[in-house]
C-alpha positions as CSV (number, residue, x, y, z in Angstrom):
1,X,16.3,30.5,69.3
2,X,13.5,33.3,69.2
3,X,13.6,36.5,67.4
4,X,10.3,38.2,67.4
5,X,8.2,35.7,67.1
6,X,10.3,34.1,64.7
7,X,12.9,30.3,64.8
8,X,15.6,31.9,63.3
9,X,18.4,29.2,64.7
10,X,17.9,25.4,65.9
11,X,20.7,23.9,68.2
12,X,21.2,20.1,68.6
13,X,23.1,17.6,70.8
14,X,24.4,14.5,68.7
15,X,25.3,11.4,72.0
16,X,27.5,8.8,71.1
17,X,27.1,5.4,72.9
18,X,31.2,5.0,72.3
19,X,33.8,7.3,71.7
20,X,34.8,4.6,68.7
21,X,31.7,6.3,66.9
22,X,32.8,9.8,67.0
23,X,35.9,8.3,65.8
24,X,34.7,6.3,63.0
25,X,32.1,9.7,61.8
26,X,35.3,11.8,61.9
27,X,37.7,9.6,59.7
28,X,34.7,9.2,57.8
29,X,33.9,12.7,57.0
30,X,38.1,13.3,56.3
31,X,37.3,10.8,53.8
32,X,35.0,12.6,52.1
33,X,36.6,15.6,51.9
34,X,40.1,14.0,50.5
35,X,37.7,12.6,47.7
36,X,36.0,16.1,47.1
37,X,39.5,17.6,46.9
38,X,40.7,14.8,44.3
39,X,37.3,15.5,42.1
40,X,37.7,19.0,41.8
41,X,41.7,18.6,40.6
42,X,40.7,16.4,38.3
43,X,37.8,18.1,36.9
44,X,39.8,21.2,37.1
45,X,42.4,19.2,35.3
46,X,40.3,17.8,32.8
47,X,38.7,20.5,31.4
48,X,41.8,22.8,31.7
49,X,45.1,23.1,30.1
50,X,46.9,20.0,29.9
51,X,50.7,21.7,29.3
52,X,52.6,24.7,31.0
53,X,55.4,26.6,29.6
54,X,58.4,24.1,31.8
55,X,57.0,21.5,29.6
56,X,57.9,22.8,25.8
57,X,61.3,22.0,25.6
58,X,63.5,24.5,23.8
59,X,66.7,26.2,24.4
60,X,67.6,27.7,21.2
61,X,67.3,31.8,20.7
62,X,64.1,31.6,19.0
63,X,62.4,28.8,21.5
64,X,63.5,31.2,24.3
65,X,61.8,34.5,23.1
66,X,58.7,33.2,21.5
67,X,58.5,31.6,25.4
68,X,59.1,34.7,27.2
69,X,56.9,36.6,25.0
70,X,53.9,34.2,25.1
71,X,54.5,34.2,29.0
72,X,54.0,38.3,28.8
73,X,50.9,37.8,26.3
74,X,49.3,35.0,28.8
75,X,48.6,38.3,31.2
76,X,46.4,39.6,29.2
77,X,43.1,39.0,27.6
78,X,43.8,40.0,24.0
79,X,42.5,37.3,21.3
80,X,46.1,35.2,20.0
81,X,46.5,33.7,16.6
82,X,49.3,31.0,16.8
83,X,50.6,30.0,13.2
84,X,53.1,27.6,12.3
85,X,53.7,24.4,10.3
86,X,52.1,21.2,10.9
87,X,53.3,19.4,14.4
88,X,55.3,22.5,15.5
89,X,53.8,22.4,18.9
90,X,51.1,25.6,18.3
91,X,48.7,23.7,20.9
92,X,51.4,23.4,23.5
93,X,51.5,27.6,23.0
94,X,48.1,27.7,23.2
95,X,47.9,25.1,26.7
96,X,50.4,27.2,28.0
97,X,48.7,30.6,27.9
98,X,45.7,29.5,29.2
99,X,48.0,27.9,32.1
100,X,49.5,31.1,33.1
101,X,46.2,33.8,32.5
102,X,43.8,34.7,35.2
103,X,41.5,32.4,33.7
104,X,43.2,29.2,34.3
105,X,40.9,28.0,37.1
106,X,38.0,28.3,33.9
107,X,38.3,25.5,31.3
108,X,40.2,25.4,28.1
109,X,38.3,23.9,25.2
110,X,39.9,22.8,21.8
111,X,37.6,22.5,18.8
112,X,39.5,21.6,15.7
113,X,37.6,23.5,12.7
114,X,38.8,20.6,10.3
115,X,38.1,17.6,11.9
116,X,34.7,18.6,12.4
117,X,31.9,18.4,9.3
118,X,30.9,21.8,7.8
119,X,27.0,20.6,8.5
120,X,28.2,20.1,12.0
121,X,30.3,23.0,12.8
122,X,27.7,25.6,13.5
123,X,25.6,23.6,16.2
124,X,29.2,22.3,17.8
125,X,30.7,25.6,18.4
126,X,27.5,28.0,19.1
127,X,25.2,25.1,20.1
128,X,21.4,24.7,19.7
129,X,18.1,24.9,21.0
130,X,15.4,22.3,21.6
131,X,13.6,21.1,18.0
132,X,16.1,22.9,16.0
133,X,17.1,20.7,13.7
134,X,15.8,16.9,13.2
135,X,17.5,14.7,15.7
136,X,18.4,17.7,18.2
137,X,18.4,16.7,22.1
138,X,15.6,17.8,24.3
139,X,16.6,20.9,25.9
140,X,18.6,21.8,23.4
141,X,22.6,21.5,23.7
142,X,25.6,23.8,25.0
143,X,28.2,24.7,22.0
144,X,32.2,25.1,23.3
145,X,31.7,29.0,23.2
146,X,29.2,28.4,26.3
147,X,31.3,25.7,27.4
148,X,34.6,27.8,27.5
149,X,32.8,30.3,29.4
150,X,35.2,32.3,31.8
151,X,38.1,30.0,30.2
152,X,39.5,30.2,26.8
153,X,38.4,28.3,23.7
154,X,41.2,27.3,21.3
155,X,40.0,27.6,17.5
156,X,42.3,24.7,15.7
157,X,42.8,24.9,12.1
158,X,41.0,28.3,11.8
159,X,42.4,28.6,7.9
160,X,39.7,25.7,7.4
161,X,36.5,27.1,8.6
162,X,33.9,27.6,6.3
163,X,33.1,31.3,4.8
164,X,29.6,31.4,6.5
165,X,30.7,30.1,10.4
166,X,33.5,33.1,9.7
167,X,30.8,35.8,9.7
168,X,29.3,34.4,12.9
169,X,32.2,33.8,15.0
170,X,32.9,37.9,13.8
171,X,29.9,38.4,15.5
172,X,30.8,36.6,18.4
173,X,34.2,38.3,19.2
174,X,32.7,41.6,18.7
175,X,29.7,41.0,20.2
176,X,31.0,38.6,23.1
177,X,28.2,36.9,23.2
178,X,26.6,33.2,20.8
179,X,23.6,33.0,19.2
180,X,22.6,28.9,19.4
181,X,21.2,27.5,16.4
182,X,17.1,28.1,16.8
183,X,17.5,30.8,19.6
184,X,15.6,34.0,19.2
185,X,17.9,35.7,21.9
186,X,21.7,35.5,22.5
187,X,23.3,34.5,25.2
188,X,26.5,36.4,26.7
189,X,29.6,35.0,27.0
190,X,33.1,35.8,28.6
191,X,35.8,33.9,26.6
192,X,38.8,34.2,26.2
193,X,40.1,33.1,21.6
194,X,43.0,31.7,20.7
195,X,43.2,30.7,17.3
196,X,46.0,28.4,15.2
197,X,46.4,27.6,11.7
198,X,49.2,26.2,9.2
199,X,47.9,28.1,6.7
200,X,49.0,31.8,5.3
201,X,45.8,33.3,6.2
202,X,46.7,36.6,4.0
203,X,46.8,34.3,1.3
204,X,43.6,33.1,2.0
205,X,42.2,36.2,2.2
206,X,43.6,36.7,-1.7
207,X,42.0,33.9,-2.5
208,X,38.7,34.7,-1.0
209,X,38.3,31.6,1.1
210,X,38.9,34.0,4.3
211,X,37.2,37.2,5.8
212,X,39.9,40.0,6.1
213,X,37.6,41.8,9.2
214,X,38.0,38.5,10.9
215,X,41.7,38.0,10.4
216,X,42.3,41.4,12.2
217,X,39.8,40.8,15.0
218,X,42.3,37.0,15.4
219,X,45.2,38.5,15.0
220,X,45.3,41.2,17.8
221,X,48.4,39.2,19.0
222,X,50.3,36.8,16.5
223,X,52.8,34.1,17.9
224,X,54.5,32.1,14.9
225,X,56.0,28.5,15.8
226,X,59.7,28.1,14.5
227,X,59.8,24.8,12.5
228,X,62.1,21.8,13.9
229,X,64.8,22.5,10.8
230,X,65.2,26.0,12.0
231,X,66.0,25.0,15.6
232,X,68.4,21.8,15.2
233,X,70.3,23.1,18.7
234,X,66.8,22.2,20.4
235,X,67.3,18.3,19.0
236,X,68.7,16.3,22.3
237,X,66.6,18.0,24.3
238,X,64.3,16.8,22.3
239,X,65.2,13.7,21.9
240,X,65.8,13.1,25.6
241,X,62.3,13.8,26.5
242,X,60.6,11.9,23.4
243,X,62.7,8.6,24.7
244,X,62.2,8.9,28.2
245,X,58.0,9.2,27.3
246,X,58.0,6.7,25.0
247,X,60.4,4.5,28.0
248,X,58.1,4.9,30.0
249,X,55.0,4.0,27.9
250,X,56.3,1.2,25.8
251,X,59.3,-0.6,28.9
252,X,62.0,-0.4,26.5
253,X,65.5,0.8,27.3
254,X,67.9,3.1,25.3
255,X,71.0,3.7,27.4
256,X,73.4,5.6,24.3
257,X,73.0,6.6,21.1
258,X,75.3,6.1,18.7
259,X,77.4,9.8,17.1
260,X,75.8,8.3,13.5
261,X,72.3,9.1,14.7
262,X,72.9,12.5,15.6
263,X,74.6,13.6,11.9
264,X,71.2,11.6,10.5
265,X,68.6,14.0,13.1
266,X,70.6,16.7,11.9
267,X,71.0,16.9,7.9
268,X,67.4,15.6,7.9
269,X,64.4,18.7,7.1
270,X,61.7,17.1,9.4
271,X,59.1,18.5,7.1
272,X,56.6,16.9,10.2
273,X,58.6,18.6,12.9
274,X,58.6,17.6,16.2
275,X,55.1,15.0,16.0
276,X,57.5,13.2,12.7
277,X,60.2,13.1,15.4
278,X,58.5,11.4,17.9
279,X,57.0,8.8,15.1
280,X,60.4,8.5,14.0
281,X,62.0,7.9,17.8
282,X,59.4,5.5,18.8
283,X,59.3,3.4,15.8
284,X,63.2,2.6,16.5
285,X,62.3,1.4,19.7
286,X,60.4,-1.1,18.3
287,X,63.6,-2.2,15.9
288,X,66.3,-1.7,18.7
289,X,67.7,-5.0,19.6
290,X,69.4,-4.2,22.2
291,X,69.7,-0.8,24.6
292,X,71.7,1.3,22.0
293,X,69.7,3.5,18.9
294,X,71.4,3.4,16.0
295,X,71.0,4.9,12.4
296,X,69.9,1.9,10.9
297,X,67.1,2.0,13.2
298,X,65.7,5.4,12.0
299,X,63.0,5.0,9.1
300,X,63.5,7.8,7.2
301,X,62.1,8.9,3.9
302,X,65.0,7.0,1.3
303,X,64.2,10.2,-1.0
304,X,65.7,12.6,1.7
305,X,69.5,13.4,1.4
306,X,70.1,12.5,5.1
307,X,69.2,8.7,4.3
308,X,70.9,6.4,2.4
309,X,69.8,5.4,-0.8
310,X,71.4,2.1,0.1
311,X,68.8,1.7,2.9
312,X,66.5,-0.6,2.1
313,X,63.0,-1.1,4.2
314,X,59.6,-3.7,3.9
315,X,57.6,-2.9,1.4
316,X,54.8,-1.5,3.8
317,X,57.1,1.2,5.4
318,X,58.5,1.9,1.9
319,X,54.5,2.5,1.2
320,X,53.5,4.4,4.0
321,X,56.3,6.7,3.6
322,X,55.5,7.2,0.2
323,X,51.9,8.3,1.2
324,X,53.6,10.3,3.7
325,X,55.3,12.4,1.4
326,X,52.8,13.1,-0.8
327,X,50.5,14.4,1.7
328,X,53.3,16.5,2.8
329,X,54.2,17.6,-0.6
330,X,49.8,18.1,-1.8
331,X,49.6,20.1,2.0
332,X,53.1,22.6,0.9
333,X,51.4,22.6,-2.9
334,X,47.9,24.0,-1.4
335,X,49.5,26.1,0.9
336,X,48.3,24.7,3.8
337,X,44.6,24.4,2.7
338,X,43.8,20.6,3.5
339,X,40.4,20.7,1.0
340,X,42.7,21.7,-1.8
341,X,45.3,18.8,-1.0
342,X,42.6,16.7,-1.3
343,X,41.6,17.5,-4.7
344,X,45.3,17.3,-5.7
345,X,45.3,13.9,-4.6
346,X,42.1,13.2,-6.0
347,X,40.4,11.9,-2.9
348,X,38.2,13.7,-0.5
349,X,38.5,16.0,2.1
350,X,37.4,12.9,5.0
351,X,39.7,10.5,3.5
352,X,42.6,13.0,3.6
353,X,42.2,13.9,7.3
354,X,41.8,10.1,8.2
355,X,45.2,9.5,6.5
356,X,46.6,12.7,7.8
357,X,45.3,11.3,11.5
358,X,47.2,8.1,10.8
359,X,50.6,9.2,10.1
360,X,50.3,11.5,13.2
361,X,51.0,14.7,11.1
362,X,47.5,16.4,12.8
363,X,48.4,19.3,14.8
């Protein structure tokens, strides 16, 4: 096809020898396109939230408001600071909001400010660009600000980044845009941060380990996570949906549970909320002999008042629970601060996480 003096359209005939082969092309191409619909769910699911608000279980007053005002603060675009204790669920918030926001088709990135080295932090979250830094990647290297772009980046453990990153991530929320390691030129962004800590960041702020300008630029919105002991009502809900995970995952069976359990779940303080309760739960799976839980098969801490002092256990549980407690008690001693716990215990700040990893009390 012509259009002065110029091919601006090209028509074709495709003959097939056998209508078999027009057949076989079609159910081919339908193929295809399943598989291009599967790959973009799962990308979409992999890079975006992984939990919705019908997943955090919850019935009690408090469960029920903080839900229904998370769900009204998901609408907007305002910058969230979720705080709570250690395994109260303040991810599942966060999950959640990105779920129900008009950025939930966008990806939701976690970076947890702790877990990640101090001489590592800056080029993770901002990125870098090529010859940086010894060892840096040609072409330099995306931080999770770019990568969140049009989603929402979830700052774990805020309370623990270090003073100098907290002056540059100001930058970024006022500026809304990163500066990669190197660059002579920033790049814009459009992200949406959620931050979460354990710690009392006003505290912090008294103690100079945290920028006050930056605390007010987090905390436009503040959502704080009730611990497990202030919600008991919420416990066989709980329960239920721990054992049925953990029936699923592990084959095991639990068809009652004895009235004994229930006064032990309840008089105990779950200083690990609801990640101690599923540690608890699906260690007595692996002590149930038959398809009924019982109390002797819940491991508690013997220097709570809800077990026993009668109960005895191997001397390996009786030693992990024992380093249990006192990373509990060095965490509620440094208010949160996991660098101070660490020097209470005498042993570093690496170390610490690695045990704090192991005993599943990381939020």
């Amino acid at each position: 096809i012509m259009d002065e003096g110029q091919v601006i359209a090209v028509l074709g005939t495709v003959l097939f020898q056998d209508v078999k082969e027009l057949a076989s092309l079609a159910a081919m191409v339908g193929q295809l396109q399943d598989e291009l619909t599967y790959y973009k769910k799962e990308l979409r699911r992999r890079l975006g939230a992984t939990y919705h608000f019908d997943q955090i279980v919850g019935y009690s007053l408090k469960m029920l408001e903080l839900k229904k005002f998370s769900q009204k603060v998901a609408k907007s675009d305002s910058t969230v600071l979720i705080t709570g204790e250690s395994g109260t669920g303040k991810e599942l918030f966060a999950h959640a909001i990105h779920a129900e926001s008009k950025r939930k088709m966008g990806p939701f990135i976690r970076v947890n400010c702790a877990a990640i080295p101090d001489s590592l932090l800056e080029s993770e979250l901002f990125g870098y660009e090529e010859g940086a830094f010894t060892g840096a990647a040609r072409r330099g290297k995306k931080g999770k600000f770019e990568l969140a772009d049009h989603g929402t980046i979830l700052l774990d453990e805020i309370g623990d980044m270090p003073m100098p990153l907290q002056a540059k991530l100001l930058r970024v929320l006022q500026e809304k845009e990163v500066e990669r390691v190197g660059a002579v030129r920033a790049t814009p962004i459009d992200v949406r941060v959620i931050a979460s800590t354990n710690q009392d960041l006003l505290a912090c702020i008294k103690d100079g380990r945290f920028r006050a300008d930056l605390y007010y630029r987090l905390n436009v919105v503040s959502l704080e996570v009730p611990p497990l002991r202030e919600r008991l009502e919420d416990l066989p809900e709980l329960v239920s949906n721990v054992l049925q995970r953990l029936v699923e995952s592990t084959g095991s069976m639990v068809k009652a549970i004895d009235d004994e359990v229930w006064g032990v779940l309840r008089s105990y303080s779950w200083p690990g909320n609801v990640r101690e309760l599923c540690n608890v739960l699906e260690r007595a799976l692996h002590h149930m002999e038959d398809d009924t839980l019982k109390k002797e098969h819940l491991w508690l801490p013997v220097s709570d008042q809800a077990f026993s002092s009668t109960t005895l256990m191997p001397l390996k549980e009786t030693l992990e629970n024992a380093e249990r407690e006192a990373l509990l008690l060095a965490m509620e001693q440094a208010e949160g601060n996991k660098l101070e716990a660490a020097k209470l215990l005498h042993i570093s700040k690496s170390s610490f996480y690695e045990k704090w990893e192991k005993h599943g009390l990381s939020k």
